[in-house]
N, C-alpha and C positions, 0 to 999 in steps of 0.2 A: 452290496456296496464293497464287499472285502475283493472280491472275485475283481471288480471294475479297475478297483487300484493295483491291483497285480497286475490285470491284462494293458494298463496302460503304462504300468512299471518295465511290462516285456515288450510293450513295443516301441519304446525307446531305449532301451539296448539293442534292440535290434536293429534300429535306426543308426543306433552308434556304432554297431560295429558294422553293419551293409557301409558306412563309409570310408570309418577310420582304418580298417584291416584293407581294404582297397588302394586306398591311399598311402600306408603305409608302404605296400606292394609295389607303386609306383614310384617312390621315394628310394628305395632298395632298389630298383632295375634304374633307377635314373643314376643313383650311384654307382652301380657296376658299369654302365655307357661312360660315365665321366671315370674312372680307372680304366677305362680301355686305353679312351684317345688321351689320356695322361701318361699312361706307360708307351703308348707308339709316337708321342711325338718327342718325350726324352728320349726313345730310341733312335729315331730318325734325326734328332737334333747333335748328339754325339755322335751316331755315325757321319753325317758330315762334316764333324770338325775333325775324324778319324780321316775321313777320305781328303780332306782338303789343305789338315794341316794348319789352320786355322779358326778362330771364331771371331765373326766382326758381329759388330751392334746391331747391323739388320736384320743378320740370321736368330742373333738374343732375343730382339723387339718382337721377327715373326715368331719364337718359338712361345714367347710368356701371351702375346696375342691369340695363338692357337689353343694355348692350356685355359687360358679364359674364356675361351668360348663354351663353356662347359659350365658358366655360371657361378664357379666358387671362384675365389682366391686364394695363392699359393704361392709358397716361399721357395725360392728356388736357391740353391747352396752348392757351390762352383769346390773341388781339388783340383786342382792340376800338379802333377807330380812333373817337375821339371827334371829331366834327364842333366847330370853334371858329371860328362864323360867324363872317368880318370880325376877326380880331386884331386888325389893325390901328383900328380902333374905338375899343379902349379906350384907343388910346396919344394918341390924338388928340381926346379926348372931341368925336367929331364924331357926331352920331346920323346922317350919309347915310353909303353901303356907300363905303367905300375898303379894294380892296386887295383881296388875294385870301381866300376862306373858307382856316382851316391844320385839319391834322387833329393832335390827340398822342393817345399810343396809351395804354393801361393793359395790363398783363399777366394771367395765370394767377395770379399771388398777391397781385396786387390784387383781381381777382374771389374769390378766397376770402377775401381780408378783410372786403370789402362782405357778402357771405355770413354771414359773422360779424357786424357789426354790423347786418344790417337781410334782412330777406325776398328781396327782389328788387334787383334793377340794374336801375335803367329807363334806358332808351333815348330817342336820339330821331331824328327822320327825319332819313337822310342819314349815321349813323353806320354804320361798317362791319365786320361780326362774321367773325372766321377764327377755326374750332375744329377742332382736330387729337386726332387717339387714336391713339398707337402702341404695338404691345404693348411691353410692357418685359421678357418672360421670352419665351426659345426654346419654340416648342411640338416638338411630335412630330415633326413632319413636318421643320422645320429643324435636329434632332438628328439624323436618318437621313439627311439631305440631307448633311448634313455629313461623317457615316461615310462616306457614297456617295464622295463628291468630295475630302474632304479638304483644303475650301479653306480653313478655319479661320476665314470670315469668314462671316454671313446674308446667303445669297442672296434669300431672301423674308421680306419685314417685313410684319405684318397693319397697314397703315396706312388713315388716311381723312382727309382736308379737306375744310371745307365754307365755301363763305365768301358772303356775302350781304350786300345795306344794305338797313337797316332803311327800311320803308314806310310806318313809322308812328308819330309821339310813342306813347309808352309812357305809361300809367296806372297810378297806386297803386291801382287800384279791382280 
């Protein structure tokens, strides 16, 4: 009787792990697939506002629709460093350059306000775009990572930055 209750104690760990270690496996390559197309499409997404000069709402809508398709949810968080040729310019109504170019920055919920009043943010050369996605909910793989370990914190965050200056005045056209 002793022998039976072992043999049937080992073949349900076995059972548990023939699935759970599998599936775990696929949870992990699912996450590494979803940081791929998360870091190529913040790349591809700041590169064309580098190459264009601009960001309009279609290009925002296709990029947060693309990162989605990957099944998590993700917070996406806008810098743009506005080039402010010459400050010192205005202080001194002098039309020669004194002084250094200064940069000030606008956020994530200034570009959703511009969004709201008007199409696009245009750009202009010399300004400089940082755009971040990180998930905001635990996936799969960081919920059994977590059973694994027990360290009660996320070891893996699906994150991407992408940062670039712009190459080009940006067009309402």
């Amino acid at each position: 009787m002793e022998e039976t209750s072992v043999d049937i104690l080992g073949i349900l760990v076995g059972a548990v792990l023939m699935f759970l270690v599998p599936f775990a496996l696929i949870a992990d390559r699912s996450d590494d697939i979803s940081q791929l197309v998360v870091s190529t499409e913040t790349a591809a997404f700041v590169d064309s506002i580098v190459k264009t000069g601009k960001i309009t709402s279609d290009d925002y809508n296709n990029f947060v629709t693309n990162i989605s398709a990957t099944g998590n949810s993700y917070e996406i968080s806008f810098e743009i460093k506005i080039l402010d040729k010459n400050s010192a310019q205005r202080e001194t109504f002098n039309t020669g350059t004194i002084g250094p170019n200064a940069y000030y920055s606008i956020y994530t919920t200034q570009v959703q306000e511009r969004f709201a009043t008007s199409d696009a943010l245009i750009l202009k050369e010399g300004d400089i775009v940082s755009v971040t996605a990180t998930n905001d909910a635990k996936t799969i793989s960081q919920l059994i990572r977590n059973i694994y370990y027990k360290t009660g914190r996320e070891e893996k965050i699906l994150a991407a930055t992408s940062t670039g200056t712009v190459a080009i005045n940006g067009s309402t056209n």
